[in-house]
C-alpha positions as CSV (number, residue, x, y, z in Angstrom):
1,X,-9.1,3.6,-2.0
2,X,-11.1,2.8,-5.0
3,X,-11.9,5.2,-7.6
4,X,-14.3,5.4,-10.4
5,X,-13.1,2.8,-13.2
6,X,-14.3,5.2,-16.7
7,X,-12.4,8.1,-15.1
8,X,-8.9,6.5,-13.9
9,X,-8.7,3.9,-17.3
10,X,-6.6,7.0,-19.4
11,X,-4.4,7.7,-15.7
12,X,-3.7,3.5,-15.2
13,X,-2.0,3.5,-19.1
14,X,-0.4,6.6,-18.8
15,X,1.3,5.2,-15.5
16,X,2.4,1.9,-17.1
17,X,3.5,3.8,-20.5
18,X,6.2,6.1,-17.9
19,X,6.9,3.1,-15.9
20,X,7.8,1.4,-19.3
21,X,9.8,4.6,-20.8
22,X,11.4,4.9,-18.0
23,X,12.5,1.0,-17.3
24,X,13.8,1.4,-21.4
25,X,15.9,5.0,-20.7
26,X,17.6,3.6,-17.6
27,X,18.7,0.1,-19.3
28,X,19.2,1.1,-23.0
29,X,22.7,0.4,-23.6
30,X,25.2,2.9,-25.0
31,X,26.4,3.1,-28.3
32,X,29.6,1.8,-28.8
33,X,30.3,1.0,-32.1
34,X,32.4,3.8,-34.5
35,X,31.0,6.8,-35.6
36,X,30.7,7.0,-39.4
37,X,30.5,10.0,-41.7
38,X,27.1,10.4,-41.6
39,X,26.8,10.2,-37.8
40,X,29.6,12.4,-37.8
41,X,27.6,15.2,-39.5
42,X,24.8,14.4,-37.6
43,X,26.2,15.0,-34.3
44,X,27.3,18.3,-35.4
45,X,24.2,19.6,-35.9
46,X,23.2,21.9,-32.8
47,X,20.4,20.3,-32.0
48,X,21.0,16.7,-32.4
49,X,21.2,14.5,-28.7
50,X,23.1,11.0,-28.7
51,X,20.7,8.3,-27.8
52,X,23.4,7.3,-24.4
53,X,23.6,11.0,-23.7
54,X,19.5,11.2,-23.4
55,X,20.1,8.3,-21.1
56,X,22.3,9.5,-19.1
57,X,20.5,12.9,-18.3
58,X,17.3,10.9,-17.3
59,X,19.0,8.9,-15.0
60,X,20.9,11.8,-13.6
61,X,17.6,13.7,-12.9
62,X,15.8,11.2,-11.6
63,X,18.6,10.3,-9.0
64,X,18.6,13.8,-8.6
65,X,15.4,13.6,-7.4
66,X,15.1,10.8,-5.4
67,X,18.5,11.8,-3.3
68,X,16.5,15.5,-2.9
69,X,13.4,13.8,-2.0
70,X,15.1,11.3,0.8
71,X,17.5,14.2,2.3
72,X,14.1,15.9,2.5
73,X,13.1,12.9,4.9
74,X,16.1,13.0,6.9
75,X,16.5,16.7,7.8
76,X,12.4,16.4,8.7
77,X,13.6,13.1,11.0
78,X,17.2,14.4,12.0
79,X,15.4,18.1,13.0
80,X,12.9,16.0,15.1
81,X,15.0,13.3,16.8
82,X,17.6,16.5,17.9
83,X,14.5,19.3,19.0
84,X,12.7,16.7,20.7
85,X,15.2,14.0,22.3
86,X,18.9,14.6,22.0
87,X,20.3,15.9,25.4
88,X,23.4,18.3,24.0
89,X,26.1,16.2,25.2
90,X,24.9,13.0,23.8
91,X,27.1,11.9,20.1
92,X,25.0,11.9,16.9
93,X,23.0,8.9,15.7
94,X,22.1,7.9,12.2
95,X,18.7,8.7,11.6
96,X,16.7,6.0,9.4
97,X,13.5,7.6,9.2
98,X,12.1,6.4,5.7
99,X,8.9,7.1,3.6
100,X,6.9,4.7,1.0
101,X,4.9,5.6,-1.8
102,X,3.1,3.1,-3.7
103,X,0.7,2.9,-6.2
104,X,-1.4,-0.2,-6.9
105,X,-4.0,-0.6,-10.0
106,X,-6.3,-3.8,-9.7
107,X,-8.5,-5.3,-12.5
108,X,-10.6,-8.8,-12.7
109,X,-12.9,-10.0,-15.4
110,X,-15.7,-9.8,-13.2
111,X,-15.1,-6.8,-11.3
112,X,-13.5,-3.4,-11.9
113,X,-10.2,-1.5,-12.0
114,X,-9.5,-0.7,-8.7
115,X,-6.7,2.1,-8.1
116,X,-5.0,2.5,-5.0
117,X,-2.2,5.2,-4.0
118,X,-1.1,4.7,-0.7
119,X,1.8,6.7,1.4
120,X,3.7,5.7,5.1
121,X,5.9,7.5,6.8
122,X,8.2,6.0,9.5
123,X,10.0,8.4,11.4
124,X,13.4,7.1,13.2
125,X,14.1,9.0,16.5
126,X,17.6,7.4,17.4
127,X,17.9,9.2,20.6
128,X,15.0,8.0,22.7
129,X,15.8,6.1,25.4
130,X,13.6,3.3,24.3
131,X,12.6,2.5,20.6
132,X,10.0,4.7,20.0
133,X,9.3,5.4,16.6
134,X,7.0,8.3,15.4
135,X,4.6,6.4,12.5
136,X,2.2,8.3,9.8
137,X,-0.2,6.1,7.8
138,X,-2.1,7.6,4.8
139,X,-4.8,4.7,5.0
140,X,-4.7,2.4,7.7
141,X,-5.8,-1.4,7.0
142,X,-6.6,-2.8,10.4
143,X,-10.5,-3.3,9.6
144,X,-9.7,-4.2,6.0
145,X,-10.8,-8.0,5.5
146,X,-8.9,-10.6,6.7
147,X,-7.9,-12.2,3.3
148,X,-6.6,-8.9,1.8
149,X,-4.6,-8.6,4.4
150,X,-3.2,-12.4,3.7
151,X,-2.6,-12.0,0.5
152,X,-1.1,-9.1,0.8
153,X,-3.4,-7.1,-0.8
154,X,-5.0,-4.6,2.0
155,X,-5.0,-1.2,1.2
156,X,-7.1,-0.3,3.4
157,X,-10.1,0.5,1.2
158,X,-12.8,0.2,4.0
159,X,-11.8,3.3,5.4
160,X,-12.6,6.7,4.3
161,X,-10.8,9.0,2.8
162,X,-8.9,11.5,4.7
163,X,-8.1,8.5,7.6
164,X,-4.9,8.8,8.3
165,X,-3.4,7.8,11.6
166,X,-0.7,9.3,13.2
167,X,0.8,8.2,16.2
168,X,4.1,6.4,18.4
169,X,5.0,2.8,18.4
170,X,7.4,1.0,20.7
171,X,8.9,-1.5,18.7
172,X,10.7,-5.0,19.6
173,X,9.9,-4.7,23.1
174,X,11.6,-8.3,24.6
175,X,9.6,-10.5,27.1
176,X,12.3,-14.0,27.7
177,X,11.1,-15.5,24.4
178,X,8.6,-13.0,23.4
179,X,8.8,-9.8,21.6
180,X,6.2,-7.0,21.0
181,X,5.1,-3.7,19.4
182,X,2.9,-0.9,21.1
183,X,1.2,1.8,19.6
184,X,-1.1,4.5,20.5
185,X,-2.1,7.7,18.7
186,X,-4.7,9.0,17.0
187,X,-6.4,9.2,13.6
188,X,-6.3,12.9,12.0
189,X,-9.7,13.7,11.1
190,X,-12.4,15.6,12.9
191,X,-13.9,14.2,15.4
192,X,-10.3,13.2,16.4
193,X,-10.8,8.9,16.6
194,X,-7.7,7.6,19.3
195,X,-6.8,4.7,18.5
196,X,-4.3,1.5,20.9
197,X,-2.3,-1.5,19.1
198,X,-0.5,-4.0,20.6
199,X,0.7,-7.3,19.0
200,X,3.1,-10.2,20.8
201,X,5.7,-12.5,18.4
202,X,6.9,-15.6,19.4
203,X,9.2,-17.8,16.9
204,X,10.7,-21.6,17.8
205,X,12.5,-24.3,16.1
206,X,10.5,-27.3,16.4
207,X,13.2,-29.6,14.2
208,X,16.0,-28.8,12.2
209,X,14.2,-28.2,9.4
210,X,10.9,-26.6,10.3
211,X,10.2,-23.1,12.4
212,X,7.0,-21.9,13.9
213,X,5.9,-18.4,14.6
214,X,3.3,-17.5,17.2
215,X,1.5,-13.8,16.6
216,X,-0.9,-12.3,18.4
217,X,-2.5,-8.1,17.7
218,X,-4.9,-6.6,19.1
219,X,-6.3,-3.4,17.9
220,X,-8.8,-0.8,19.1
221,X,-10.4,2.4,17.8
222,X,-12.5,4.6,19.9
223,X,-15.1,4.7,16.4
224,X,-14.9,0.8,15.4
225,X,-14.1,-1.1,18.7
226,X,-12.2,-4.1,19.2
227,X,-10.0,-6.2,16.7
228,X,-8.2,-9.5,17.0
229,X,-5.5,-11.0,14.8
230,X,-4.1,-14.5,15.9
231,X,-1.6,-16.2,12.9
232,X,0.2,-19.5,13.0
233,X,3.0,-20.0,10.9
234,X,4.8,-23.1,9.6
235,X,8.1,-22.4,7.8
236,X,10.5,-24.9,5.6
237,X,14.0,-24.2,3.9
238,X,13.5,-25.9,0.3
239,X,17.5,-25.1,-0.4
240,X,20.4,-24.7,2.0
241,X,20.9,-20.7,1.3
242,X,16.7,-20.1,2.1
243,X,16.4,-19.0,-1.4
244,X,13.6,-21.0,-1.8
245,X,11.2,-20.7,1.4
246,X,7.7,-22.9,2.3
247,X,5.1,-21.2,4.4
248,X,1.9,-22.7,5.7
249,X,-0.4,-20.0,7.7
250,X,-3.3,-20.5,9.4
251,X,-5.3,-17.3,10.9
252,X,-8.2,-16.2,12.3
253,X,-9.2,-11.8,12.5
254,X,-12.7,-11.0,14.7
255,X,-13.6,-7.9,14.3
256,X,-16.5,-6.0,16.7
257,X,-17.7,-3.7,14.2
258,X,-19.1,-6.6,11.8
259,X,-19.3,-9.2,15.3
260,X,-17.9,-11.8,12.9
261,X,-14.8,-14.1,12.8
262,X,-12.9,-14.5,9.3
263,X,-10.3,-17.4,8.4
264,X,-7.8,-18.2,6.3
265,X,-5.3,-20.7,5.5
266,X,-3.0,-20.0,2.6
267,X,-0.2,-21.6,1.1
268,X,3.0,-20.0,-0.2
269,X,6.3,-20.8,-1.9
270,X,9.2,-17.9,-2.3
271,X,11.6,-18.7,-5.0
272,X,14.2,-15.7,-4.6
273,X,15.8,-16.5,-8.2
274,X,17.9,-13.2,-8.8
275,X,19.5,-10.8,-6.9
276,X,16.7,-8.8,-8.7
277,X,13.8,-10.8,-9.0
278,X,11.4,-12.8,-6.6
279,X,8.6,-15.0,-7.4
280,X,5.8,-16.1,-4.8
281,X,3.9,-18.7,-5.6
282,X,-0.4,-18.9,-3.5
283,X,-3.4,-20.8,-2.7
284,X,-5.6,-20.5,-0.3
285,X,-9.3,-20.4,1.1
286,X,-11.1,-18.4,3.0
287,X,-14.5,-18.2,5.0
288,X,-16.3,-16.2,7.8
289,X,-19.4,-17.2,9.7
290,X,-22.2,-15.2,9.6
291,X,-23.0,-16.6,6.5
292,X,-24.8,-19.8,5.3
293,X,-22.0,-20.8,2.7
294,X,-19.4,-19.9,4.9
295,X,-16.3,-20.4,2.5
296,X,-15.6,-16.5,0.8
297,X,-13.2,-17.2,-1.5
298,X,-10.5,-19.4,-3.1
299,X,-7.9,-18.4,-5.0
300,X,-4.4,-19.1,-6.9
301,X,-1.5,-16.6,-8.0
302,X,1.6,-16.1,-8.8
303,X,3.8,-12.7,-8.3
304,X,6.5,-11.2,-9.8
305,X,8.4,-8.6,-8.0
306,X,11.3,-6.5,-9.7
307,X,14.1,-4.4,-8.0
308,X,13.4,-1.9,-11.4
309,X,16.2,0.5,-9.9
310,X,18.8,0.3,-7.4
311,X,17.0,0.0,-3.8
312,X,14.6,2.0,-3.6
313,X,12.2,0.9,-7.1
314,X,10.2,-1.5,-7.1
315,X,7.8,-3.5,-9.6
316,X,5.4,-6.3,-9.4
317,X,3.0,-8.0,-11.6
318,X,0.7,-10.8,-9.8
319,X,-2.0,-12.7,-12.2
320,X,-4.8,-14.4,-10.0
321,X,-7.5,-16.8,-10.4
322,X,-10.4,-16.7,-8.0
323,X,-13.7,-18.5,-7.2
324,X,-15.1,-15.8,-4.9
325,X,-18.8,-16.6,-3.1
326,X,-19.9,-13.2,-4.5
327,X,-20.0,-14.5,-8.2
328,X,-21.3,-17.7,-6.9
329,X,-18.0,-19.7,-7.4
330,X,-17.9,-18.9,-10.8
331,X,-14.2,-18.2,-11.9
332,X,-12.6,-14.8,-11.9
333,X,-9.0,-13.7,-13.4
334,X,-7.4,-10.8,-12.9
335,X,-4.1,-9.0,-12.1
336,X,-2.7,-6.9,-10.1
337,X,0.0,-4.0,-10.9
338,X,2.3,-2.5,-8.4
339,X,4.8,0.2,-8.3
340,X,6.4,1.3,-4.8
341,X,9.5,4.0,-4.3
342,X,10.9,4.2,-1.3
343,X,12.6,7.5,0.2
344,X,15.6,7.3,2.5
345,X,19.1,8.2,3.0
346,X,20.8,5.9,5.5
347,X,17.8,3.0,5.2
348,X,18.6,0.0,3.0
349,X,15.2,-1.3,1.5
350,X,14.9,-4.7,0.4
351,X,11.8,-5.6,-0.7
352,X,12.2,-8.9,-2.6
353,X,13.8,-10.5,0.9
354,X,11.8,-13.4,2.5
355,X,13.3,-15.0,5.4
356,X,13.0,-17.8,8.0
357,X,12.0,-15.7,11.2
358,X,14.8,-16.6,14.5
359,X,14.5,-17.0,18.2
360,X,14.7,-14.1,20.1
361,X,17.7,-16.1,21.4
362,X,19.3,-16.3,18.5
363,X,18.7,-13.2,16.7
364,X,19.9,-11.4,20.3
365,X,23.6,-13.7,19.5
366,X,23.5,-12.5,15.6
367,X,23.4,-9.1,16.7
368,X,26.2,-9.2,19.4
369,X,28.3,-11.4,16.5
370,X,27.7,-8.5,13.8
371,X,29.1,-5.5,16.3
């Protein structure tokens, strides 16, 4: 979603001046030391508010909020899951069901601030016989370019707004050493657009030190046409506890609407260094061709991404330098600010973890071990 840089400068402070005020109230540390005489009087006056007191009543209200805001999730999944598939004599599952809100401002020297905002819904029905899960997407990024969607970056600014997609996916669907994901729905806008996806996941240990993963989507909307997504992935342990991850990808999106193939290959390194903090480390290049310079882009960056507040808040910070093809090469910084909250009551979010993807062997074995 990109909005009109003059108008959004004033709202892009203002959001990093709370994020800031409210990083400072939840961390400032409480005062300890002995009150004097002066303090004394002070703190009898009837309108006077200790510094750790102030703390305290923002961070009671704003988990005040979020618990009100993720039981609000739950009772909609819980009332769901039980209307539409619990038989009466079947016991109670936890329900999952989760939302995301995130809110992303861009700016480069050579282009403009870009704002984002950007809100999924997953909805966990327990009590399906299969696993069915009821998804809601804001702005769907299937037709968004190939390298955004790399990077990490899609937002799903090619579409319009008001495209939001609603619709069922069966998810991790096994196939010997195969798994999948199916869905079908529709997107919510007049003239109603339907809308199939299906991808296939394939992950093997070639040595003991390097994993490969196989993926495979295709995607199709009654308005756009076809899409394909094929990704090969190379994975490396750089330490024994997978703190520290290498990833090679190589991939390759055609889509119908523009009759064009795009590629990519991109190099990363995940340095998980605190419980609290992860650092990604890019290159990469990218080119399509229906064009006489066929290369698009090439690029370097490094992210930061913060666990700000228990699970569920999350900040990061990613500088870039680019050479894209539509400033003729010519170098372009910029950087990227994220803030994401996520709403659930029985769903664990971790957003900083990067792992080494297992067989479906394997992973089948981990989950009979962890019963």
């Amino acid at each position: 979603m990109t909005l009109n840089t003059s108008k959004h400068i004033p709202f892009f402070y203002s959001s990093l001046s709370l994020c800031l005020f409210y990083t400072t109230a939840i961390y400032a540390e409480p005062i300890t030391q002995e009150p004097t005489v002066s303090d004394t009087v002070t703190n009898s006056l009837p309108h006077a508010t200790p510094l750790n007191d102030t703390s305290h009543n923002m961070k009671q209200w704003i988990d005040s909020s979020q618990r009100s805001m993720s039981d609000s999730v739950h009772n909609i999944g819980e009332y769901l899951d039980q209307s539409l598939t619990k038989d009466e004599d079947e016991e109670k599952l936890t329900n999952r069901s989760y939302l995301r809100i995130r809110h992303r401002a861009i700016y480069s020297h050579r282009g403009k601030l870009e704002n984002d905002f950007k809100v999924y819904f997953k909805l966990d029905l327990p009590h399906v016989k299969r696993d069915w899960k009821l998804i809601l997407d804001s702005e769907p990024s299937d037709y968004d370019s190939l390298e955004s969607k790399q990077r990490g970056i899609a937002s799903g600014s090619k579409t319009k707004a008001g495209d939001t997609i609603g619709g069922f996916r069966l998810q991790d669907a096994q196939f010997g050493n195969w798994t999948s994901d199916f869905d079908i729905g529709i997107k919510i806008k007049l003239p109603l657009d339907p809308f199939t996806k299906a991808s296939l996941s394939r992950v093997d240990n070639i040595s003991q030190n390097w994993t490969t993963q196989f993926d495979q989507e295709l995607f199709y909307y009654h308005s756009k046409g076809l899409g394909s997504l094929t990704q090969m992935s190379g994975f490396y342990a750089l330490t024994p506890d997978h703190k520290n991850i290498f990833r090679t990808t190589t991939s390759a999106q055609y889509l119908q609407d523009g009759d064009k193939w795009e590629l990519v290959q991109q190099l990363n390194i995940y340095q998980r260094a605190t419980d609290k903090d992860l650092f990604e480390y890019s290159i990469g290049i990218s080119a399509d061709t229906n064009e006489i310079k066929e290369v698009t882009n090439y690029w370097i960056s490094t992210e930061w991404k913060r666990r700000m507040y228990k699970h569920w808040l999350y900040l990061a910070a990613r500088p870039q330098l680019e050479f894209p093809r539509d400033y003729n090469y010519r170098a372009n910084l910029g950087i990227m600010i994220e803030l994401e909250m996520f709403f659930s009551k029985n769903r664990k979010i971790d957003e900083l973890g990067r792992y080494i993807p297992k067989p479906v062997k394997q992973r089948t074995i981990a989950d009979h071990n962890s019963r």
